[in-house]
FIKOLBA-469095 format. One line per field, with one value per residue (C-alpha): x, y, z; chain; residue number from 1; residue in three letters. Coordinates in steps of 0.02 Angstrom, whole numbers. Each point is the difference from the previous one (the first is absolute). Example, Ala and Ser with C-alpha at 12.3 -4.5 7.8 and 13.67 -1.06 7.14 Angstrom:
<sites>
xx c(615_69)
yy c(-225_172)
zz c(390_-33)
ch c(A_A)
i c(1_2)
aa c(ala_ser)
</sites>
This chain:
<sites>
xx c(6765_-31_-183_70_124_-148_-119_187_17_-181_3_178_-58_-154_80_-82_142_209_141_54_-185_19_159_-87_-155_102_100_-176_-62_159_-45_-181_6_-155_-43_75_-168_-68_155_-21_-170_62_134_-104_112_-141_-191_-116_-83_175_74_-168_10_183_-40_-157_135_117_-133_-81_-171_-80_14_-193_-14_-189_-13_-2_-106_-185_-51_-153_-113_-51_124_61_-133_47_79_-21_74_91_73_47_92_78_82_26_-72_-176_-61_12_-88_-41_99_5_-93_104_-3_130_67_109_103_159_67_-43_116_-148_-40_-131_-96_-3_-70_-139_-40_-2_-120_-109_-25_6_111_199_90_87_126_59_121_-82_91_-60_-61_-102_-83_-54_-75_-105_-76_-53_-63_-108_-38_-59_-193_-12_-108_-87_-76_-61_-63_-91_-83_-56_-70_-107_-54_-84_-100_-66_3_-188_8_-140_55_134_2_59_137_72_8_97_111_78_22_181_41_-59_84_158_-1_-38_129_141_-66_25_164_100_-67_95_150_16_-23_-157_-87_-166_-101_-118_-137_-86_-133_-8_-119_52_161_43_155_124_141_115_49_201_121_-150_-9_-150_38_-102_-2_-112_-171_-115_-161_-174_-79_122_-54_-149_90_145_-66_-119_126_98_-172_-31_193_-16_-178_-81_-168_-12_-185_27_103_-95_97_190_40_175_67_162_84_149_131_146_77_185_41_-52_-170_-88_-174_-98_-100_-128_-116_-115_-68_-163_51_-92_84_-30_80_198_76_171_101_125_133_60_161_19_197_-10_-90_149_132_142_-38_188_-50_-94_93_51_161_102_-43_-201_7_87_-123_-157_43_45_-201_-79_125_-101_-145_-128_-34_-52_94_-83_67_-62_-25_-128_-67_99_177_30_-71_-90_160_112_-123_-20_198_-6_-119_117_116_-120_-99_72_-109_2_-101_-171_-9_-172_-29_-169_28_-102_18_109_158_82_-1_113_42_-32_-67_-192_-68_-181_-102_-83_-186_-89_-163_12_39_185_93_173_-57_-114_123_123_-105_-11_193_35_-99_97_142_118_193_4_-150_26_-137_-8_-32_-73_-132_-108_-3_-51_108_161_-77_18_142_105_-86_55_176_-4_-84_164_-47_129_-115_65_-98_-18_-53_-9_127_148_120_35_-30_-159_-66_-9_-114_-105_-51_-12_-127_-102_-23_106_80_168_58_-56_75_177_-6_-58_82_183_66_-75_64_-29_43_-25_47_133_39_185_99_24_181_36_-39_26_120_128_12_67_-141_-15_20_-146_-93_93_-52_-185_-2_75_182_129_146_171_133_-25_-161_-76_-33_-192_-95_-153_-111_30_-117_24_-85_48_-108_-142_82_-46_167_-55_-43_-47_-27_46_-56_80_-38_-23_11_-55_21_-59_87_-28_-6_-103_-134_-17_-5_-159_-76_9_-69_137_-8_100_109_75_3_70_159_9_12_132_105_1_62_-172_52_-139_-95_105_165_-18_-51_146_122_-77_37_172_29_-67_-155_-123_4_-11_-144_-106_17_-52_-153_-45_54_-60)
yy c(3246_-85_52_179_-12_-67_144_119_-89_62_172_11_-101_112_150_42_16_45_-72_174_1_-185_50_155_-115_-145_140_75_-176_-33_161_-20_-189_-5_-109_60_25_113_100_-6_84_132_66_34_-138_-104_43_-142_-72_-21_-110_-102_-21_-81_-92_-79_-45_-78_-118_-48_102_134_178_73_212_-6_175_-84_-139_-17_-78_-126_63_-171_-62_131_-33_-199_53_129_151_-16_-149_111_133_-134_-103_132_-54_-13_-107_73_-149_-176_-104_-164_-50_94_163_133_95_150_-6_108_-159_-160_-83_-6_-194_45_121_-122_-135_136_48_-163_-88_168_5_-207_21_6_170_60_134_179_120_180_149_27_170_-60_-148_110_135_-138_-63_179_10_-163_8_176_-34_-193_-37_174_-54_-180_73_136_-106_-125_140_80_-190_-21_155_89_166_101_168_35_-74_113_-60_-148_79_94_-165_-73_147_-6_-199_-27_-54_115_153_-108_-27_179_67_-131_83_203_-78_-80_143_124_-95_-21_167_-13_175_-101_-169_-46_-138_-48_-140_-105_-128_-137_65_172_75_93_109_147_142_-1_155_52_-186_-126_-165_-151_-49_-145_-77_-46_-96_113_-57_114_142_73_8_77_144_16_6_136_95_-11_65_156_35_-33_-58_-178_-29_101_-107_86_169_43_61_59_2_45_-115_40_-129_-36_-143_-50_148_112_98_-32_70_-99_65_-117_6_-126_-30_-124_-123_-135_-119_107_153_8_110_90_55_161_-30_181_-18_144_-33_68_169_31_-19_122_97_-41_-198_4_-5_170_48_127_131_-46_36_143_74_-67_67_174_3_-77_114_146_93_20_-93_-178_-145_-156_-188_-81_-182_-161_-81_-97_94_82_152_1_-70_146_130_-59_-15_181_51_-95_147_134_-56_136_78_154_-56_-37_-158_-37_-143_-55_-196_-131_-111_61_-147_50_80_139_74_195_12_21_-106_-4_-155_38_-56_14_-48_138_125_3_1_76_154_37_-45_124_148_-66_-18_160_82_-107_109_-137_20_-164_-73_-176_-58_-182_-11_166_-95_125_200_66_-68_28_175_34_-80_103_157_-59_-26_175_69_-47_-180_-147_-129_-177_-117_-153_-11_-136_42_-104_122_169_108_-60_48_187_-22_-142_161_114_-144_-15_195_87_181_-36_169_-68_-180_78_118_-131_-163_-8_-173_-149_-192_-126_-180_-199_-150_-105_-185_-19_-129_-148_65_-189_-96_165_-43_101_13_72_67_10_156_-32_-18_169_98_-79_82_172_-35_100_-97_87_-110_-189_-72_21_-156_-26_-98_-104_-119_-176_-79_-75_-27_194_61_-141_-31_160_70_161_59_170_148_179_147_104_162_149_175_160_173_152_97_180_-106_-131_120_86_-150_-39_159_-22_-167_-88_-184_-118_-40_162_22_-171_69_144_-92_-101_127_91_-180_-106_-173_-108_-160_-110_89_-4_-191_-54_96_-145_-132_53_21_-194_49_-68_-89_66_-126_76_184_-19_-97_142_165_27)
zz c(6670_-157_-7_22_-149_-118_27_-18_-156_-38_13_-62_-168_4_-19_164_92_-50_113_90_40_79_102_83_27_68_123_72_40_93_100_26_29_-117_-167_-173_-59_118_-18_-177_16_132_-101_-151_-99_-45_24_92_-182_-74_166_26_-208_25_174_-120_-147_151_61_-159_3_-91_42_-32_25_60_-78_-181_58_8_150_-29_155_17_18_150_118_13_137_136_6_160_-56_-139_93_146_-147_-124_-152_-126_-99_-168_-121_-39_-124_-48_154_124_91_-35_128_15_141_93_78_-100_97_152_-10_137_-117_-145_103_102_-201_-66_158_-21_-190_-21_-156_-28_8_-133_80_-72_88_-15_125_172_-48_-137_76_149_-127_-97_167_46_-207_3_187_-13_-34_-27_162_9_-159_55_162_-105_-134_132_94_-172_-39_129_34_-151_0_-37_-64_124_143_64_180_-81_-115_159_92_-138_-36_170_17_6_-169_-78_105_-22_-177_-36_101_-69_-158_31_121_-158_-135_140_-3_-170_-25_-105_-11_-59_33_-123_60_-174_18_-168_-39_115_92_86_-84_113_-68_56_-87_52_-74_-125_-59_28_61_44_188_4_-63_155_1_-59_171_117_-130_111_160_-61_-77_123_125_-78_-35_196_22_-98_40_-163_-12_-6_-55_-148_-159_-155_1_35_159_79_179_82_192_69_68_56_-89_58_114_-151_-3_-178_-57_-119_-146_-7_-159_-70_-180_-40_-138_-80_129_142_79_-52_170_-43_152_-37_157_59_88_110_17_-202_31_130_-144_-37_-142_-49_-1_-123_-151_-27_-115_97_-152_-1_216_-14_-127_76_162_-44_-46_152_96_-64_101_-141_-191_-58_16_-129_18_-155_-51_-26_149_108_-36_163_0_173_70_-49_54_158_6_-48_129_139_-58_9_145_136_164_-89_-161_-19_-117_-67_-116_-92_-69_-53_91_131_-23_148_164_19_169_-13_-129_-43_-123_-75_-80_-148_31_-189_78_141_-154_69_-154_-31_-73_151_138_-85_13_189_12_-54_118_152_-20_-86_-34_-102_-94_-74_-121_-34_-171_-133_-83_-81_-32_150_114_-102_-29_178_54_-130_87_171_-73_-63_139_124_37_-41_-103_-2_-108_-142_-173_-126_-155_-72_22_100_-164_-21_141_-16_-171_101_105_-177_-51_169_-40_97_-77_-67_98_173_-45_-46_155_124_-50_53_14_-80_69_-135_74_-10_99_-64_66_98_-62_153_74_32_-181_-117_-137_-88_-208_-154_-103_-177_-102_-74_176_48_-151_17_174_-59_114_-66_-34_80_-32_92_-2_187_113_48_96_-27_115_20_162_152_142_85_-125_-43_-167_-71_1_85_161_39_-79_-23_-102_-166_-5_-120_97_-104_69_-59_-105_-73_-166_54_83_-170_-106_133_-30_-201_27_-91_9_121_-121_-20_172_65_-144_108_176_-80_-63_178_100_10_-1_-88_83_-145_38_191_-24_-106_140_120_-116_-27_175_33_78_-107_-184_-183_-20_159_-66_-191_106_115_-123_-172)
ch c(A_A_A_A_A_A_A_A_A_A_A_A_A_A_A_A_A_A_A_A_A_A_A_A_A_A_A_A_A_A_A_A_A_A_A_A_A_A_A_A_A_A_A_A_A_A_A_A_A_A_A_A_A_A_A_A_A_A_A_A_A_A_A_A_A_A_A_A_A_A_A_A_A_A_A_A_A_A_A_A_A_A_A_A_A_A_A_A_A_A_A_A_A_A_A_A_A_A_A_A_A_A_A_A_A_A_A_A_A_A_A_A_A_A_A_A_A_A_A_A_A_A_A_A_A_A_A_A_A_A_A_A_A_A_A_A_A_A_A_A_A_A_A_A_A_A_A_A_A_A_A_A_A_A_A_A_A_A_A_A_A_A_A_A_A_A_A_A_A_A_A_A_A_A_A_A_A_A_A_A_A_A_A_A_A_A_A_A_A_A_A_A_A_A_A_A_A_A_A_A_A_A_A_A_A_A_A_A_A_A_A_A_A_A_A_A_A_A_A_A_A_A_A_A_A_A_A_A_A_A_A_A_A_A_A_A_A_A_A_A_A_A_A_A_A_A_A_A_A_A_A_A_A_A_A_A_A_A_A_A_A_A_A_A_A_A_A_A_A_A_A_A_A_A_A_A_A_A_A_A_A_A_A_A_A_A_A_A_A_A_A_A_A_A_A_A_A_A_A_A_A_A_A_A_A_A_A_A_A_A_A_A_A_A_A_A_A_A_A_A_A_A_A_A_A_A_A_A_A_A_A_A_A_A_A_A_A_A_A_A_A_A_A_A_A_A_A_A_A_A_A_A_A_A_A_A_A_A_A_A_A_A_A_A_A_A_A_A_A_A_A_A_A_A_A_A_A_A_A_A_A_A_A_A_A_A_A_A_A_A_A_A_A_A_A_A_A_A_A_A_A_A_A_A_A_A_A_A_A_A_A_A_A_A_A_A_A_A_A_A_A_A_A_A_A_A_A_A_A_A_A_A_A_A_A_A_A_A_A_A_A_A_A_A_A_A_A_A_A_A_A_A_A_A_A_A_A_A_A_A_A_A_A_A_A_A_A_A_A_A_A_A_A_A_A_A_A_A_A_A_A_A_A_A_A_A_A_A_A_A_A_A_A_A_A_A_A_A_A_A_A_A_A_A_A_A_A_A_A_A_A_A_A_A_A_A_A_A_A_A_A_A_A_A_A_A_A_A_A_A_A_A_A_A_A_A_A_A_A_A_A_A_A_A_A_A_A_A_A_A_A_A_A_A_A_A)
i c(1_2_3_4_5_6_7_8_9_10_11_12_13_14_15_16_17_18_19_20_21_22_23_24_25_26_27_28_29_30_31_32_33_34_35_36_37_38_39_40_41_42_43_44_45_46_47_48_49_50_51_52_53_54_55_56_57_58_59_60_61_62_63_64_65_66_67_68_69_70_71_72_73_74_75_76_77_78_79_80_81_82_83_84_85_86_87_88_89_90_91_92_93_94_95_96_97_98_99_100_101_102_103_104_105_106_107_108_109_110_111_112_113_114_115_116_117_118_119_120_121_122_123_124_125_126_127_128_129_130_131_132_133_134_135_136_137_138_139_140_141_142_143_144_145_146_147_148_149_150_151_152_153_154_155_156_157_158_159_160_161_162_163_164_165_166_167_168_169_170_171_172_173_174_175_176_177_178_179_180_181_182_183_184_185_186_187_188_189_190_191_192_193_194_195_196_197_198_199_200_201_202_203_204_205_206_207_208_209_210_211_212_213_214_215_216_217_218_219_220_221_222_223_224_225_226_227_228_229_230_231_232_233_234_235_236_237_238_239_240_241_242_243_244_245_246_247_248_249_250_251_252_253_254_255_256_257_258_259_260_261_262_263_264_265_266_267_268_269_270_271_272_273_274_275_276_277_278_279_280_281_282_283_284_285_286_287_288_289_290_291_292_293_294_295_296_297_298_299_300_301_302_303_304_305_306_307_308_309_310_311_312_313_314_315_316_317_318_319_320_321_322_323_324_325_326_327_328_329_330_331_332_333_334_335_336_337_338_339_340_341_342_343_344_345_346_347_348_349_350_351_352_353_354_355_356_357_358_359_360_361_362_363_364_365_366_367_368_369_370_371_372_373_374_375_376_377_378_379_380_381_382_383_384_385_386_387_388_389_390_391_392_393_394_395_396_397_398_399_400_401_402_403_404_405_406_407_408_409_410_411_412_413_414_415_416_417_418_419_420_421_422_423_424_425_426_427_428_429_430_431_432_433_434_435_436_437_438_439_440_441_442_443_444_445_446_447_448_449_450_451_452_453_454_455_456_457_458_459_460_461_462_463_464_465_466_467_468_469_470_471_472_473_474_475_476_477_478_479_480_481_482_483_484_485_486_487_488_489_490_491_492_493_494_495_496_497_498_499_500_501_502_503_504_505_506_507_508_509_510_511_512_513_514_515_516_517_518_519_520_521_522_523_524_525_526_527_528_529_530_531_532_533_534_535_536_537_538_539_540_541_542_543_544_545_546_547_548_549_550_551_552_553_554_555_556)
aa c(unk_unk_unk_unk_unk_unk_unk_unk_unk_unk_unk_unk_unk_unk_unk_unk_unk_unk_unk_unk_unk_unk_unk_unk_unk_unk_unk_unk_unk_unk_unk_unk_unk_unk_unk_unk_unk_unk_unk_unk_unk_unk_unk_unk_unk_unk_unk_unk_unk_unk_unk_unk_unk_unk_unk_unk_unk_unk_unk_unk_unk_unk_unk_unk_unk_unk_unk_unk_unk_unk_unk_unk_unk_unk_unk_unk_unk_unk_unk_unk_unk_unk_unk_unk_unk_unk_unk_unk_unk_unk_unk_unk_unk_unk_unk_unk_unk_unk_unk_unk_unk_unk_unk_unk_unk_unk_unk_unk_unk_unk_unk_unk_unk_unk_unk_unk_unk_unk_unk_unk_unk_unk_unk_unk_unk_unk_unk_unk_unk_unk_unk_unk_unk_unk_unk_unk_unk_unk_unk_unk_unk_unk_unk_unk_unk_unk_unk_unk_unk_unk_unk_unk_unk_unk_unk_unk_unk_unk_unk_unk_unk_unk_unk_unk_unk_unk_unk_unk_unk_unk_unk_unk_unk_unk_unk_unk_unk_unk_unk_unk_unk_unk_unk_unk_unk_unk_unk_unk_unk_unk_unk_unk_unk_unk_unk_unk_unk_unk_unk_unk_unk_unk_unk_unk_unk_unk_unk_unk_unk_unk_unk_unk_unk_unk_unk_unk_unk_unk_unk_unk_unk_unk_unk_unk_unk_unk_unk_unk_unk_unk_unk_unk_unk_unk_unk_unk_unk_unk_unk_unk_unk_unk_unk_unk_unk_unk_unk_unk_unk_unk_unk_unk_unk_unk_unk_unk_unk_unk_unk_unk_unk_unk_unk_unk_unk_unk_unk_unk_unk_unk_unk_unk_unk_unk_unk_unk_unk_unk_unk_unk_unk_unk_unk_unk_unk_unk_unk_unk_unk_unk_unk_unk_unk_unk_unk_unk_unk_unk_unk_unk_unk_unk_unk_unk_unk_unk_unk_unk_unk_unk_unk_unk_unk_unk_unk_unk_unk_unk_unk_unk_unk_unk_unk_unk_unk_unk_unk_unk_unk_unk_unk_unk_unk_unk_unk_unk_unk_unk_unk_unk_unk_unk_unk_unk_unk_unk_unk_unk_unk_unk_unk_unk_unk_unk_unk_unk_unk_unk_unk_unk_unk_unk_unk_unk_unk_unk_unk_unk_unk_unk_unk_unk_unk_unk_unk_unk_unk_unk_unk_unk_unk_unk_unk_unk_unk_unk_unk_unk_unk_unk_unk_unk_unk_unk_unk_unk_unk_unk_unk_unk_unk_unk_unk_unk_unk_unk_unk_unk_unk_unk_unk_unk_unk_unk_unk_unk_unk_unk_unk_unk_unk_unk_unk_unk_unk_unk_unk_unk_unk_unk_unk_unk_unk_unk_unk_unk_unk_unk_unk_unk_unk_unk_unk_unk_unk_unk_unk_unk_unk_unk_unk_unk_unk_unk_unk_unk_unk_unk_unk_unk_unk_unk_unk_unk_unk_unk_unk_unk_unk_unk_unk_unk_unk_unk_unk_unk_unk_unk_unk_unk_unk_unk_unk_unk_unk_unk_unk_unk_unk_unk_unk_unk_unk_unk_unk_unk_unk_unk_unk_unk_unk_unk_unk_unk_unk_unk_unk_unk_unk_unk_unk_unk_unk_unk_unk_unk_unk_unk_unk_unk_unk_unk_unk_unk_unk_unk_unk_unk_unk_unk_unk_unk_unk_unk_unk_unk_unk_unk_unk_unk_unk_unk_unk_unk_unk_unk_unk_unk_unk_unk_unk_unk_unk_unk_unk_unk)
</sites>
């Protein structure tokens, strides 16, 4: 009993818990017959870092939260991990001669003797949570032997660019299969939409692009270099015997119970060829279009244009900001038996049931401008265009807009006015562009603040005016990112879109005809209700979404 009243005493001195708190908690154990801490847990009262935090305090060790600690790798593998995951801890570092170790229950005397006769040095104990010991063993324990295995394997057969039996032979030995699917396997889960394999001088540099961010996986030895790529060369059906020239090649998988296609494209460097890996998750083509950020005001415009029969619909942004993604989420609307959906893409991203989708093939003289003639003699309802790169395909997909088709398709322009004198200056007539064009999408991914580190604040007036908030009375409460292990210390994790939606307007179409500039227009579209990409931003930050810092990053 007195062991329970010192770790009472804890949380009550803590602030962690109050004393009506304490007499619920104390009633619910009597019911459930189970300890105060668990119950604790189970009714929200206290969450598992804050209890293990005060058992630590209680028993005289430190409380370590392995999300803020950098794990020596070293010093991880002294032991195995299913010693690891049977005891419930890792060895985090070396000091002073001993081995720390995190562990749920340092109270296990038969751990820190196992540790201690395996390691030949003294054990210096930590308490870490349960949760967050068992995530650091799948972290360090995700690639460690895959790699030994791997570099063994390259050591001790060197690979010849013009033996290829002996490449293939590698290629499929065991580590190598292992290590590269570990690889593709924790990019997945992580929800990486790239893997970049970057050979340097004497190491091979591994890193993951995660919510439009790059982040550095791991550094492996230069001798598993030739197997690896080869290996993923093999998967995707790109010529291995050829390193002087880039090449690109596509695999599908399933990875996790999801089905993922991989972009595979390589690039010679002075070091050798760097591979870069674009991970399609098929799960995000399926998306509501309603999931992806929209404001209820930006939907309800947008759709009243895709809901049309006829005109052109432009999404509108840099690379990377979701425009394939909310296309496809459009064409998940529109894809009914009695449409014909054609598409003409380069590449072809995803695979869309019912709908028929062409590869551009440059080298076949397939290019967008000749497949469009094509379409349009297929008898199509809807037409979408990957991308209007030059004249004469954005020549005639505004004819096929006007001609009764509905024309769904990207350009590159910072903003949804700018788009409409993008097509003036590709040399289309001003007349056809204001008659054709009647909804542009302007867009960009922004970063979602971690739900479960996010912290609330009062900011400046100075910060608010900075930002262009309007001040109404009390200052509003925002959010901004902190870190924790949820979100890989980055303070965010996911993503979403803002959004600009212009319509036409009688006004609009003849301020396109006179060629005025987008300024004059963009006035326009605000005047009749088009929210702007700043103002549709700062209505996530005030809502807690996302931070003031993250949309002055993404939106000039």
């Amino acid at each position: 009993m007195a062991r329970k009243r010192r770790l009472e005493e804890i949380l009550l001195s803590e602030g962690l818990l109050d004393a009506a708190q304490l007499e619920t908690a104390r009633a619910e154990q009597a019911r459930t017959k189970g300890s105060l801490g668990r119950v604790l847990i189970e009714l929200g009262m206290v969450t598992e870092g804050a209890l293990v935090a005060a058992l630590a305090k209680q028993i005289g060790l430190p409380f370590v939260d392995l999300g803020d600690v950098q794990i020596d790798p070293v010093a991880s593998s002294a032991i195995s991990e299913n010693l690891c995951r049977r005891y419930s801890c890792i060895p985090i570092a070396y000091e002073d001669n001993k081995i720390v170790v995190a562990m749920s229950d340092p109270a296990n005397v038969l751990a820190l003797d196992d540790i201690r006769t395996i390691t030949g040095l003294e054990v210096k104990a930590v308490v870490a949570t349960r949760t967050d010991v068992m995530a650091a063993i799948d972290g360090q324990n995700r690639m460690d032997q895959s790699v030994e295995d791997v570099a063994a394997a390259a050591a001790a057969e060197e690979i010849e660019i013009d033996d290829l039996s002996k490449v293939k032979e590698l290629v499929e030995d065991a580590p190598i299969v292992k290590f590269v699917n570990l690889l593709i396997t924790q990019a997945v889960q992580e929800r990486a939409s790239d893997i970049h394999i970057e050979p340097q001088e004497r190491e091979v540099r591994i890193r993951t692009r995660i919510d439009g961010v790059l982040h550095e996986v791991m550094r492996s030895p230069k001798s598993i270099q030739s197997g690896v790529i080869s290996r993923l060369k093999i998967m995707s059906d790109i010529n291995i015997a050829e390193r002087r020239i880039p090449q690109d090649g596509r695999v599908g998988l399933v990875v996790g119970g999801k089905a993922v296609d991989l972009r595979v494209a390589t690039l010679p460097t002075v070091y050798g060829e760097k591979v870069v890996i674009r991970i399609l998750n098929k799960s995000s083509v399926m998306l509501n279009l309603q999931d992806l950020g929209f404001s209820d005001n930006n939907f309800t415009r947008f759709e009243s244009s895709f809901k049309k029969p006829y005109g052109m619909i432009l999404v509108t942004g840099p690379t990377g900001s979701g425009k394939s993604t909310t296309l496809y989420a459009t064409l998940n609307i529109l894809n009914q038996a009695e449409s014909n959906i054609i598409t003409v893409e380069d590449p072809v991203e995803y695979r869309l049931a019912g709908v028929n989708q062409i590869q551009i093939n440059q080298k076949a003289g397939l290019t967008f401008a000749s497949a469009l003639r094509s379409i349009l003699r297929s008898d199509p309802d809807i037409v979408l265009i990957g991308e209007i790169r030059d004249r004469e395909t954005a020549q005639i997909a505004v004819e096929a807009a006007l001609t009764g088709h509905l024309v769904l398709s990207t350009l590159h322009t910072n903003d949804a006015p700018s788009a409409i004198t993008r097509l003036n200056e590709m040399g289309i007539e001003p007349f056809l562009v204001s008659s054709a064009v009647d909804c542009v999408l302007a867009q960009r991914l922004i970063r979602v603040l971690c739900e479960r580190c996010k912290e609330p604040y009062l900011p400046t007036e100075e910060a608010l005016v900075e930002a262009k908030i309007p001040i109404d009375g009390d200052i509003p409460k925002l959010y901004r990112a902190v870190g924790c292990s949820n979100c890989a210390k980055t303070g965010y994790r996911g993503r979403l879109a803002v959004h600009e939606v212009m319509l036409k307007s009688e006004e609009i179409e003849r301020l396109t005809a006179e060629r005025r500039s987008a300024e004059e227009i963009g006035r326009i579209a605000r005047e009749q209700g088009m929210t702007t990409l700043r103002a549709d931003g700062i209505a996530k930050v005030l809502d807690g979404k996302t931070s003031l810092e993250e949309i002055m990053r993404v939106i000039v």
